[in-house]
N, CA, C and O of each residue as an XYZ file, in Angstrom:
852
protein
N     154.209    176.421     48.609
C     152.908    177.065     48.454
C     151.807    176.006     48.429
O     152.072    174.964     47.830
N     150.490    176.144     49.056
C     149.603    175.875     49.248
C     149.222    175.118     47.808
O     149.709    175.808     46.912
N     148.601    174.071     47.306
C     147.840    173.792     46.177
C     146.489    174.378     46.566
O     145.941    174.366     47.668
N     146.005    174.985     45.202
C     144.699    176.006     45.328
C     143.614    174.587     45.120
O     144.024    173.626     44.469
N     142.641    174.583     45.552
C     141.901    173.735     45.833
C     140.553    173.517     44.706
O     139.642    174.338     44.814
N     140.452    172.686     43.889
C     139.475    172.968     42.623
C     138.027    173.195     43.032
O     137.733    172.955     44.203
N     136.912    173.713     42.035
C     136.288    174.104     42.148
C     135.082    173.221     42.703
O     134.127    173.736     43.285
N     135.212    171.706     42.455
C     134.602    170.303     42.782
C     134.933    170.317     44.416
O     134.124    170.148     45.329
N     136.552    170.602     44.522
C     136.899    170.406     46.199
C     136.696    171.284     46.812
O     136.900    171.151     48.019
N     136.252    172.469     46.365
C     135.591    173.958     47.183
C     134.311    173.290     47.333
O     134.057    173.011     48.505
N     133.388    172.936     46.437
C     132.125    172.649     46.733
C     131.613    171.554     47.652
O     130.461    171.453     48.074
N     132.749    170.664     47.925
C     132.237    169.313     48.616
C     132.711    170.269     50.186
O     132.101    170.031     51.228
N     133.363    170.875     50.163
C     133.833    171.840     51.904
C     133.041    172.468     52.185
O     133.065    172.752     53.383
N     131.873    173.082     51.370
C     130.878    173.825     51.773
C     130.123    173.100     52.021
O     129.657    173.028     53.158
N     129.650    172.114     50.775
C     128.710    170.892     51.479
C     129.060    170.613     53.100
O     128.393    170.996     54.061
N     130.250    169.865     53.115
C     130.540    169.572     55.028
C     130.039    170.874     56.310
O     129.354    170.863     57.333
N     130.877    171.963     55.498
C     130.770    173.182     56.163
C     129.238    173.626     56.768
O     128.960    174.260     57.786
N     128.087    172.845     55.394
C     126.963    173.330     55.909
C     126.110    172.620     56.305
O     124.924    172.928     56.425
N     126.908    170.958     56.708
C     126.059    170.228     57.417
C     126.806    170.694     58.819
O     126.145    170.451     59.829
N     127.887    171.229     58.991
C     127.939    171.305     60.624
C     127.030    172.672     60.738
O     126.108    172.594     61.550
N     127.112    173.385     60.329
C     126.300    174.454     60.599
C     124.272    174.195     60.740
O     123.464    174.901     61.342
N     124.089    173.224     60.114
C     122.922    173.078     60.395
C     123.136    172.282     61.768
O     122.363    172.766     62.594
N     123.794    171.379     62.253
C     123.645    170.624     63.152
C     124.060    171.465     64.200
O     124.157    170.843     65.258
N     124.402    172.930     64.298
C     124.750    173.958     65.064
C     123.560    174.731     65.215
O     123.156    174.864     66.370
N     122.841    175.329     64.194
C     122.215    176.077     64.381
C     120.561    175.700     64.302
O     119.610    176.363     64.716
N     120.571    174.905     63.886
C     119.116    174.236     63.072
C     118.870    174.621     61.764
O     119.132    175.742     61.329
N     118.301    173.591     61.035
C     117.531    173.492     59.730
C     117.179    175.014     59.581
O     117.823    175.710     58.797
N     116.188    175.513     60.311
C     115.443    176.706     60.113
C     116.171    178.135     60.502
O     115.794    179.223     60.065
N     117.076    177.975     61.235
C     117.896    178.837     62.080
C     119.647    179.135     61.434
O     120.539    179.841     61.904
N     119.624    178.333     60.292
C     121.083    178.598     59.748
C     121.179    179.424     58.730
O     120.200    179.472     57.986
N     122.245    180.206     58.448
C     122.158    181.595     57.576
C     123.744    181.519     56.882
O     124.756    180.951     57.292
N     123.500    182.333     55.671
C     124.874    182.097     55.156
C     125.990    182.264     56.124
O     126.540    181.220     56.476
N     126.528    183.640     56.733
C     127.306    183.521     57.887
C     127.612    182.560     58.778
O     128.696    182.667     59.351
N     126.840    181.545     59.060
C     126.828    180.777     59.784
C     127.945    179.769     58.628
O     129.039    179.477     59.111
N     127.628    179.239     57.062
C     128.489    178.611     56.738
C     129.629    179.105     55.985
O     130.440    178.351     55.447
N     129.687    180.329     55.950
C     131.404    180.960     56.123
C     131.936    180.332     56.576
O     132.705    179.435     56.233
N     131.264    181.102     58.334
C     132.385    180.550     59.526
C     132.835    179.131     59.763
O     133.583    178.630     60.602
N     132.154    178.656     58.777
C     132.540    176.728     59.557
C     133.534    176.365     58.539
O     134.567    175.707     58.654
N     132.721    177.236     56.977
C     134.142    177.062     55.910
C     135.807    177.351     55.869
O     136.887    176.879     55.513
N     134.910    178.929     56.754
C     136.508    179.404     56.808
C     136.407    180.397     56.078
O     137.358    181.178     56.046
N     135.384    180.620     55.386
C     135.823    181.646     54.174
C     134.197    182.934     54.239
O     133.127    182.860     54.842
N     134.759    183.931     53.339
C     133.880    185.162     53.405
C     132.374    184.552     52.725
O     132.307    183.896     51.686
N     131.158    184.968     53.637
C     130.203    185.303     52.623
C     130.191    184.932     51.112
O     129.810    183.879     50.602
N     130.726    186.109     50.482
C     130.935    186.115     49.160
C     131.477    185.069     48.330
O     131.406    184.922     47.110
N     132.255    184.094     49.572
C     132.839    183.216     48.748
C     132.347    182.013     48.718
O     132.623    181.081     47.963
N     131.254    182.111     49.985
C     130.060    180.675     49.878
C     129.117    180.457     48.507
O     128.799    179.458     47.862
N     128.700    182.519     48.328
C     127.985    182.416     47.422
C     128.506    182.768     46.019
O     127.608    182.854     45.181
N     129.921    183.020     45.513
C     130.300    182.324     44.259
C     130.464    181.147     44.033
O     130.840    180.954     42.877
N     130.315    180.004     44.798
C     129.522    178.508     44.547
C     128.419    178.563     44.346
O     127.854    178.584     43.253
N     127.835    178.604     45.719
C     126.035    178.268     46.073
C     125.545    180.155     45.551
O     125.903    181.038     46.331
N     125.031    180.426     44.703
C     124.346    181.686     44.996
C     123.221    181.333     45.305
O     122.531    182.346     45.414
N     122.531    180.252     45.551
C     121.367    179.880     46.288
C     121.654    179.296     47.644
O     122.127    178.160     47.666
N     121.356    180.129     49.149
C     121.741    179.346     49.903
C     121.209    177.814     50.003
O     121.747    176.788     50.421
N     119.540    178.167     49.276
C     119.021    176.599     50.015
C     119.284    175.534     49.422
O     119.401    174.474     50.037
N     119.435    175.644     48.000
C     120.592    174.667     47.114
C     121.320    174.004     48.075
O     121.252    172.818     48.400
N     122.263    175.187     48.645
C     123.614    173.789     49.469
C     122.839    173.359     50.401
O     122.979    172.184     50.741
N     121.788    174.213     51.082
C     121.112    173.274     52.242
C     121.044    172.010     51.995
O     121.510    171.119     52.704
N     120.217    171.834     50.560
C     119.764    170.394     50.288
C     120.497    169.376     49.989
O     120.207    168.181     50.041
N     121.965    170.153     49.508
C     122.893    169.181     49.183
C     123.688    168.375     50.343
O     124.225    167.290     50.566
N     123.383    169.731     50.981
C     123.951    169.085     52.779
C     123.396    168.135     53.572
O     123.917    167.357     54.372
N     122.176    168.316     53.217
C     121.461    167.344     53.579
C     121.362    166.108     52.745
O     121.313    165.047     53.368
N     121.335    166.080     51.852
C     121.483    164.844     50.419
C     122.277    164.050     50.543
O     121.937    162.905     50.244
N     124.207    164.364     51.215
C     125.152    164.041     51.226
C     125.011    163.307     52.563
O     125.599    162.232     52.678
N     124.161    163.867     53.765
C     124.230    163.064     54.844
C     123.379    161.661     54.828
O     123.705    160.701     55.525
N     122.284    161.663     53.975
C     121.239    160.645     53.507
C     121.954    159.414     52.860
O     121.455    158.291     52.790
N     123.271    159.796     52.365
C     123.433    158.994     51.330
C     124.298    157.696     52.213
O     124.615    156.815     51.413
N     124.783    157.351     53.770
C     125.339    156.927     54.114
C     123.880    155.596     54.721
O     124.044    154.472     55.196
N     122.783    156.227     54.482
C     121.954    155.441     54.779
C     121.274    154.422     53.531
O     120.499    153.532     53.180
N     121.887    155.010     53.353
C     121.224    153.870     51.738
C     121.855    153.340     50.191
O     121.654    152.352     49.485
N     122.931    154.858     50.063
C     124.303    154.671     49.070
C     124.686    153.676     49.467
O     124.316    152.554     49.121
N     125.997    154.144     50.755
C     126.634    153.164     51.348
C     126.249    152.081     51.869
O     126.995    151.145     52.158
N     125.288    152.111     51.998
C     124.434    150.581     52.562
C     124.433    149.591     51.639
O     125.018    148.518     51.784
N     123.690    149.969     50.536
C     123.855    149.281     49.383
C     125.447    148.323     48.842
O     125.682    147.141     48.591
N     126.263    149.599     48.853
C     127.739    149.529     48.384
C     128.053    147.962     49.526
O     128.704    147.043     49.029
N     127.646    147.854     50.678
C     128.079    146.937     51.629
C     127.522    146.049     51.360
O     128.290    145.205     51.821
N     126.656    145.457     50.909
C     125.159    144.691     50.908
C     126.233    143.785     49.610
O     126.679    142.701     49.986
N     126.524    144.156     48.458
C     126.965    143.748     47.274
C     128.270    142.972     48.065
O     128.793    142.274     47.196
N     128.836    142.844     49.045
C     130.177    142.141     49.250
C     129.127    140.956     50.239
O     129.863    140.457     51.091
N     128.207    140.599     50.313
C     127.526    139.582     50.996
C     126.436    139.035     49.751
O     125.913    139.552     48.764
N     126.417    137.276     50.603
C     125.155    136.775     49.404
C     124.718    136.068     50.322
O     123.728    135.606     49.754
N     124.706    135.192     52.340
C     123.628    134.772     52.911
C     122.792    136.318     53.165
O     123.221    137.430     53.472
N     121.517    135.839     52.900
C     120.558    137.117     53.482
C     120.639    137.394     54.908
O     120.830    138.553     55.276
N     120.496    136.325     55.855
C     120.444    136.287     56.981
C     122.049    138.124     57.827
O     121.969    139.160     58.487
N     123.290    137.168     57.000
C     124.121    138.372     56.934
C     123.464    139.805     56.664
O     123.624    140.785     57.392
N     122.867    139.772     55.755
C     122.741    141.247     55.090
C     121.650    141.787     55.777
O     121.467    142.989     55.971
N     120.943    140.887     56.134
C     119.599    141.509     56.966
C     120.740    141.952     58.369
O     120.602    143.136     58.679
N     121.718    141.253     59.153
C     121.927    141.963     60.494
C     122.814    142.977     59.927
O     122.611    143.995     60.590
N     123.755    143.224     58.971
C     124.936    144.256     58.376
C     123.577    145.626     58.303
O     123.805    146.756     58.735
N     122.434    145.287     57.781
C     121.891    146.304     57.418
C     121.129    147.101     58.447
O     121.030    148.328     58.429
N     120.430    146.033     59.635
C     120.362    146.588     60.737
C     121.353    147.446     61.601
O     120.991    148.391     62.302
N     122.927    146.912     61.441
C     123.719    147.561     62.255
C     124.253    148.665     61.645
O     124.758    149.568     62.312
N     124.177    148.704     60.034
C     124.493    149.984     60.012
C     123.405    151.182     59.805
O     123.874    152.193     59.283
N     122.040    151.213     60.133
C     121.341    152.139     59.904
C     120.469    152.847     61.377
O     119.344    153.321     61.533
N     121.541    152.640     62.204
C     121.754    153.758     63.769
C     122.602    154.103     63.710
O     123.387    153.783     62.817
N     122.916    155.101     64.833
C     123.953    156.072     64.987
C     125.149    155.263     65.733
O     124.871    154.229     66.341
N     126.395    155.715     65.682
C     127.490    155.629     66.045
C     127.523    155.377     67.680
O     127.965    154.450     68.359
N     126.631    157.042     68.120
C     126.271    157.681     69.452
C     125.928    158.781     69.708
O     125.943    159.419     68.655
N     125.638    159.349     70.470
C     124.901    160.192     70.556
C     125.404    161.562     69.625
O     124.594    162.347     69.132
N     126.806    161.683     69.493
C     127.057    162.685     68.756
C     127.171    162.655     67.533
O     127.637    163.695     67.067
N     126.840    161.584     66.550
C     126.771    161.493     65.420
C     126.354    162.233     64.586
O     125.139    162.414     64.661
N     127.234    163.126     63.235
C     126.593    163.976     63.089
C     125.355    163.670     61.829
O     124.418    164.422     61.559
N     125.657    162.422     61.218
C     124.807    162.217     59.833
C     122.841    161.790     60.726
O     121.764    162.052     60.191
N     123.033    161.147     62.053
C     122.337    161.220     62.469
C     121.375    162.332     63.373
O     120.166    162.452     63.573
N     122.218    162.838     63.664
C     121.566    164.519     64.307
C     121.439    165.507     63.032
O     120.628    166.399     63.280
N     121.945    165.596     61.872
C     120.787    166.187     60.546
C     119.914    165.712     60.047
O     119.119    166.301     59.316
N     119.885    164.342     60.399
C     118.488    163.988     59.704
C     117.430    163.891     60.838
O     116.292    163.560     60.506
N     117.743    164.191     62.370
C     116.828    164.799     62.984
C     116.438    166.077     63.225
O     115.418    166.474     63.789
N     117.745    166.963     62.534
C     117.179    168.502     61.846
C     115.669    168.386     61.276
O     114.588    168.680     61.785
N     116.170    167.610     59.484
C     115.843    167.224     58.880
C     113.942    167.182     59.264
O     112.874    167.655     58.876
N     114.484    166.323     60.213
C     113.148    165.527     60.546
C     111.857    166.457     60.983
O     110.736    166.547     60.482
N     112.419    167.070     62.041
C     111.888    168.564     62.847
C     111.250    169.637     61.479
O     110.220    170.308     61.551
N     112.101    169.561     60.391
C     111.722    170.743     59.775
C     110.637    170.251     58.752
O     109.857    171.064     58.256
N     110.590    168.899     58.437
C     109.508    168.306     57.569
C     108.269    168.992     57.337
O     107.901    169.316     56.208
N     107.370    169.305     58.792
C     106.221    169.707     58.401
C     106.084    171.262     57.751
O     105.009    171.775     57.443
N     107.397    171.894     57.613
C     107.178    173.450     57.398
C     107.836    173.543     56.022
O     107.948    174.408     55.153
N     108.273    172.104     56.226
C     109.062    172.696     54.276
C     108.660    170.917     53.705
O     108.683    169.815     54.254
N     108.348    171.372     52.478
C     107.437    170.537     51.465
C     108.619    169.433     50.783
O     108.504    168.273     50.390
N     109.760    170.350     50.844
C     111.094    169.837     49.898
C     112.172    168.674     51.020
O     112.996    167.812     50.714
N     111.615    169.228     52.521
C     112.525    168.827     53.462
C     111.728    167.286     53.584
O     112.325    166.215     53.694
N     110.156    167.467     53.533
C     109.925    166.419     53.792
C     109.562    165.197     52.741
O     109.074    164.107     53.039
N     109.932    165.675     51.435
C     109.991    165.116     50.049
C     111.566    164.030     50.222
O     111.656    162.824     49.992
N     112.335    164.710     50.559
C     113.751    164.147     50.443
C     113.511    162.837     51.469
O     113.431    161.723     50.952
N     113.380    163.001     53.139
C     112.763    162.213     54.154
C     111.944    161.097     53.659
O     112.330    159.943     53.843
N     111.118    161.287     53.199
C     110.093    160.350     52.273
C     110.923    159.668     51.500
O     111.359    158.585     51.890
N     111.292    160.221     50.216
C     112.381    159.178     49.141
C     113.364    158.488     49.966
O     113.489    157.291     49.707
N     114.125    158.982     50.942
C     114.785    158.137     51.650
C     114.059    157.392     52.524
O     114.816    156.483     52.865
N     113.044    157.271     53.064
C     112.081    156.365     54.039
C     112.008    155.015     53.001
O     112.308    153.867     53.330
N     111.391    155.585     51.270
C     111.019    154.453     50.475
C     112.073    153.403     50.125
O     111.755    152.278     49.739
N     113.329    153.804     50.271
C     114.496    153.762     49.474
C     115.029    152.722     50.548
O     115.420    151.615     50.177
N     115.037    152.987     51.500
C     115.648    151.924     52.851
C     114.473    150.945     52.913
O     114.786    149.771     53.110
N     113.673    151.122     52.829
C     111.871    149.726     52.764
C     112.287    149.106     51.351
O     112.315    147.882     51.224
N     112.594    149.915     50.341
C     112.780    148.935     49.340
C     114.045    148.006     49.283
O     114.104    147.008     48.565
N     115.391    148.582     50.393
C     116.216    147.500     50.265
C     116.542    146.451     51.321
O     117.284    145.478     51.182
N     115.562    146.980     52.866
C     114.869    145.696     53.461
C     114.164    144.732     53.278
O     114.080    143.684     53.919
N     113.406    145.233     51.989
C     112.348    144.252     51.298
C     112.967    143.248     50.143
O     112.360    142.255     49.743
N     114.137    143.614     49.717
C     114.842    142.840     48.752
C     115.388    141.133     49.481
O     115.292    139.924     49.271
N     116.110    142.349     50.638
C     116.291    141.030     51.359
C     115.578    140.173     52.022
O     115.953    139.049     52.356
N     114.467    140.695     52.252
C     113.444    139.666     52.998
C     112.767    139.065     52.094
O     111.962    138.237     52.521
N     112.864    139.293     50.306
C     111.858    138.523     49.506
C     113.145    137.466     49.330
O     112.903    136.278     49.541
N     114.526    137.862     48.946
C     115.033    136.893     48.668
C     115.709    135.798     49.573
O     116.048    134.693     49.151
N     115.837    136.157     50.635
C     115.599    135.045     51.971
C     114.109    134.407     51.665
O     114.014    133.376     50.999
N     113.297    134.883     52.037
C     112.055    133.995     51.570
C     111.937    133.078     50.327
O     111.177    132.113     50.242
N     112.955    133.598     49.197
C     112.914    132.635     48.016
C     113.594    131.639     48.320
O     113.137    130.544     47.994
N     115.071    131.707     49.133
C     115.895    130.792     48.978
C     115.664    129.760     50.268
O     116.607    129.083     50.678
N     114.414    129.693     50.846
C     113.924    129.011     51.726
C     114.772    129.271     53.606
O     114.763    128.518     54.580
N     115.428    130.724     53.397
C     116.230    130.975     54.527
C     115.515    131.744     55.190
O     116.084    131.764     56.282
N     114.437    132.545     55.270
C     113.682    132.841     55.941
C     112.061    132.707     55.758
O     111.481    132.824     54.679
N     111.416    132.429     57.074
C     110.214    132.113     57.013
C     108.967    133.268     57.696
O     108.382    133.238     58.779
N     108.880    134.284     56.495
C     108.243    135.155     57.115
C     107.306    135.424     57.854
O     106.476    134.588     57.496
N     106.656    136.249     58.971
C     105.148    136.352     59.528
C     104.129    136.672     59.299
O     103.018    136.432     59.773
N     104.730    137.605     58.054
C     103.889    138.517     57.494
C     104.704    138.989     55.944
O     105.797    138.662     55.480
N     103.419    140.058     55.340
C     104.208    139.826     54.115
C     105.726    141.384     54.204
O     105.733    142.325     54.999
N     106.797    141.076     53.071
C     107.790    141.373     53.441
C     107.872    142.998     53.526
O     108.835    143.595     54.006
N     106.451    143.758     52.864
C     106.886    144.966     52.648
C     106.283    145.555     54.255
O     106.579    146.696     54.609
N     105.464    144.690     55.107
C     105.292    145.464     56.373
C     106.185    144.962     57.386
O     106.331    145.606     58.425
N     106.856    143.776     57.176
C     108.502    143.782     57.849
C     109.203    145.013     57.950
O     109.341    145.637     59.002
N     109.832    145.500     56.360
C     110.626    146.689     56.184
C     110.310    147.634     56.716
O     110.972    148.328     57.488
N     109.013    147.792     56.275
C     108.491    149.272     57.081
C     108.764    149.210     58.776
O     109.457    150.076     59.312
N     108.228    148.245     59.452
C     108.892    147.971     60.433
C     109.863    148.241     61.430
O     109.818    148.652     62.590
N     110.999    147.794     60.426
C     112.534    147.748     60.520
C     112.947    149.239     60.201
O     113.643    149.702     61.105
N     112.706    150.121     59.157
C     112.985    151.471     58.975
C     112.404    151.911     59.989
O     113.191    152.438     60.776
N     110.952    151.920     60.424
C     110.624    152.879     61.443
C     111.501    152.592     63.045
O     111.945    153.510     63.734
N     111.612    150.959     63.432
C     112.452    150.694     64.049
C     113.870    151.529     64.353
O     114.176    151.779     65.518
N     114.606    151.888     63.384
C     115.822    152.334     62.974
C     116.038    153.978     63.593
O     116.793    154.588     64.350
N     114.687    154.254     62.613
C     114.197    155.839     63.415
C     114.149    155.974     64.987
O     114.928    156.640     65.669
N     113.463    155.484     65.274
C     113.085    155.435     66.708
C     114.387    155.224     67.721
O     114.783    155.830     68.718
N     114.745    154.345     67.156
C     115.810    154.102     68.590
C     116.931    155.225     67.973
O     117.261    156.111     68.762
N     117.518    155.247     66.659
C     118.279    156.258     66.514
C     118.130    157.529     67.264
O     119.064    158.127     67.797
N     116.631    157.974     67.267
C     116.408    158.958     68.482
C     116.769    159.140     69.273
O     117.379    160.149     69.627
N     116.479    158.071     69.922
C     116.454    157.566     71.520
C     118.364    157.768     71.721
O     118.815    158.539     72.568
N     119.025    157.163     71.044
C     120.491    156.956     70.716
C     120.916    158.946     70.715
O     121.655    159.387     71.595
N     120.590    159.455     70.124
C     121.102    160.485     69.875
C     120.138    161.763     71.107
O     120.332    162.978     71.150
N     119.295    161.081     71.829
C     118.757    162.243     72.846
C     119.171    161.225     74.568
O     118.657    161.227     75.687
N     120.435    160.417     73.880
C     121.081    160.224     75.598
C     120.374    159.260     76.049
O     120.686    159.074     77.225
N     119.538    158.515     75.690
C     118.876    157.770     76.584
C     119.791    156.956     77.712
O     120.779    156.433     77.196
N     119.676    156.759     79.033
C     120.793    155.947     79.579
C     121.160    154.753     79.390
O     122.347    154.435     79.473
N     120.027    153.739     79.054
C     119.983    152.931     78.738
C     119.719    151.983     77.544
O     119.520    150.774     77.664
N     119.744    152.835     76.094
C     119.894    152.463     75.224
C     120.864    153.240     73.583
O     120.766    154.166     72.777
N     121.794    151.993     73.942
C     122.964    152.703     73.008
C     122.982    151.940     71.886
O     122.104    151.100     71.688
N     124.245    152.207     70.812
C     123.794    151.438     69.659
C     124.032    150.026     69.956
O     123.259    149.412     69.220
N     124.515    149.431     70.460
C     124.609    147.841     70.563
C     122.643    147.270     71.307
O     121.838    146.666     70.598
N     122.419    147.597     72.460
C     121.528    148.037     72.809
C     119.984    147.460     71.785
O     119.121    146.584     71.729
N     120.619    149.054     70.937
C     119.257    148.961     69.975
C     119.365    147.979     69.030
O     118.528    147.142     68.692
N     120.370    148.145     68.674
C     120.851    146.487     67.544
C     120.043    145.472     68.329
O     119.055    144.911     67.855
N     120.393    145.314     69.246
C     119.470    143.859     69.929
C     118.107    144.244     70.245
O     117.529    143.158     70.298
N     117.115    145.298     70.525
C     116.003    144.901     69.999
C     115.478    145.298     68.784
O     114.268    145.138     68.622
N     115.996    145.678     68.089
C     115.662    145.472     66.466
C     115.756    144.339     66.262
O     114.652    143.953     65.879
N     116.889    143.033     66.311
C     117.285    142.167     65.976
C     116.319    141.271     66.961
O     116.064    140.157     66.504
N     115.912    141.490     67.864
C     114.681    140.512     68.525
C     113.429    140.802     68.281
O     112.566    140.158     68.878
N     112.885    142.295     66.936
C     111.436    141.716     66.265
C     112.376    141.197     64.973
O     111.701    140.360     64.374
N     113.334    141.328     64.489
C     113.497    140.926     63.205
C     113.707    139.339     62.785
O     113.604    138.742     61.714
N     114.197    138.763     64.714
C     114.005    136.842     64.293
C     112.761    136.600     64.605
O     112.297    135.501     64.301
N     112.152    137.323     65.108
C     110.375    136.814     65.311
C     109.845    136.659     63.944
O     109.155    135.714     63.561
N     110.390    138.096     62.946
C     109.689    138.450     61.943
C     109.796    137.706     60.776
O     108.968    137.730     59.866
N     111.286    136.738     60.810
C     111.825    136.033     59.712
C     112.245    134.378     60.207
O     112.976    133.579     59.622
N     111.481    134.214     61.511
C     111.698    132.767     61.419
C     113.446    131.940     61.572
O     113.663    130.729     61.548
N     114.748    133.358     61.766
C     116.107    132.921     61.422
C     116.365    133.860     63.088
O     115.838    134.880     63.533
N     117.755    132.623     63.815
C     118.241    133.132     64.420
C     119.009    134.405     64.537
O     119.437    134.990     65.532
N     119.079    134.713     63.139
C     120.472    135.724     62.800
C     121.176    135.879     63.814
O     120.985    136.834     64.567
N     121.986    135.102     63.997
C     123.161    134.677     65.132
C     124.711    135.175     64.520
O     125.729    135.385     65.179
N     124.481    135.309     62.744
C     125.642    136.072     61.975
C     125.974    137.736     62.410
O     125.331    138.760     62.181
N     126.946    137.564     62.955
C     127.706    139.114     63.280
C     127.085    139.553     64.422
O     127.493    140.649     64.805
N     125.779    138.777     65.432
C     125.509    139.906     66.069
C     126.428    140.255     67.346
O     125.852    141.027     68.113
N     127.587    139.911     67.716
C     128.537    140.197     68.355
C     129.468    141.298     68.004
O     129.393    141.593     66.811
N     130.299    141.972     68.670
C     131.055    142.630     68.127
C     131.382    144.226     68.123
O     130.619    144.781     68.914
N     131.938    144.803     67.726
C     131.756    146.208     68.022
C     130.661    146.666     66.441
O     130.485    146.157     65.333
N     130.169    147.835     67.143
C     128.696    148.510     66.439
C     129.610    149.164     64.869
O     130.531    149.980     64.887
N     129.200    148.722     64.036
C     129.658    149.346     62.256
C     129.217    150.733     62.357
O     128.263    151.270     62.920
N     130.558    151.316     61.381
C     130.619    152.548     61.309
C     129.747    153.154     60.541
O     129.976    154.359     60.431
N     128.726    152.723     59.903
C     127.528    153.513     59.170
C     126.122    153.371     59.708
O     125.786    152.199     59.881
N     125.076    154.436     60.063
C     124.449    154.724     60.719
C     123.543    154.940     59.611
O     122.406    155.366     59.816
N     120.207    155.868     60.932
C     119.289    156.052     60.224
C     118.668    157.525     60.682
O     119.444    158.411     60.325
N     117.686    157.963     61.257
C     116.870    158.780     60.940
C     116.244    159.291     62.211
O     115.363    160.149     62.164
C-alpha cells in the first residue's frame, strides 16, 4: 500500500502543481481547475489546503523566486575570491533555456505586475534582494583591493540584475542567437569593464543549473 502523503508533502505538490499551471495558463488566466488537474486531485481537495486560491498563487510564485536569491546565496557561502562569486552569480541568475520553468513564471510574474499591487511588491523585494547581494560582492572585492570599480557599487548591481532580466528574456522568447552561455558572455563583458578584473574564473564550461527574471 501506498504511504499516504503528509499534510507539509500535499502542500509543497500543490505549490509545484500551481506553478505549472500558471506557466500553462497565465498569471491572470489560471483557475482552481486548472491546479487540480496538474495535481491530480479534485477541486475540493486543492481547497482543503489552499481555501484561498491566491494564497497558493503567491506561494507558487515565492517558491520559484527563491532559486534566484535563496539558492544563490546558499552557493556564494562555499566561495571566498569575489572575482569567483561575482561570475557563479552571474551564471546562475539566467535561464537554463528557453523552457525553463522558474524563469517563464517570473515572466508571468512580470506581465502581471502592473494589474496586481502584490505581484509587483514580491518582483520588487526580489529585484532589491539580488542588488543587495551583487553589491556585497562588489564592496568586498573593492575592499580587498580585487576589484577596481567604475562607478559606485550599488549602480553596478543594478546593472547586472537588470542585465540578468533582459537577456533571460531574450533566452526564454528563442532568440537565435542568444543562449545562456551567450548571455553569460555579455554580462561578463560589462561586468570586467565595470570591476577592473578579468574574471577569467569559471567562465568556461557548461551553463549552472540555477537561473533570473
Amino acid at each position: 500500500m501506498a504511504q499516504r502523503k503528509s499534510r507539509t508533502d500535499r502542500r509543497i505538490d500543490l505549490i509545484e502543481a500551481a506553478r505549472r499551471a500558471i506557466i500553462r495558463h497565465g498569471v491572470d488566466g489560471v483557475q482552481l481547475s486548472h491546479v487540480a488537474v496538474e495535481a491530480g486531485l479534485t477541486s475540493g481537495a486543492v481547497l482543503y489546503h489552499y481555501p484561498d486560491l491566491s494564497e497558493l498563487l503567491i506561494e507558487a510564485q515565492h517558491a520559484g523566486m527563491e532559486r534566484f536569491y535563496e539558492q544563490r546565496l546558499r552557493q556564494l557561502v562555499r566561495l571566498t575570491d569575489p572575482a569567483e562569486k561575482l561570475v557563479m552569480t552571474i551564471r546562475s541568475g539566467l535561464p537554463t533555456g528557453p523552457l525553463d520553468p522558474d524563469v517563464r513564471l517570473l515572466n508571468e510574474l512580470g506581465g502581471a505586475a502592473g494589474r496586481n499591487r502584490v505581484y509587483g511588491v514580491l518582483l520588487t523585494s526580489l529585484y532589491d534582494r539580488q542588488v543587495s547581494m551583487y553589491q556585497a560582492i562588489l564592496d568586498t572585492g573593492h575592499a580587498l583591493g580585487v576589484f577596481s570599480l567604475s562607478s559606485d557599487s550599488l549602480t553596478i548591481s543594478r546593472n547586472l540584475v537588470a542585465l540578468e532580466d533582459a537577456y533571460g528574456y531574450r533566452i526564454t522568447a528563442r532568440h537565435p542567437v542568444i543562449g545562456p552561455q551567450e548571455a553569460v558572455e555579455l554580462i561578463l563583458s560589462y561586468a570586467r569593464t565595470a570591476t577592473g578584473h578579468d574574471l577569467s574564473h569559471g567562465t568556461t564550461g557548461a551553463h549552472g543549473t540555477s537561473g533570473a527574471h
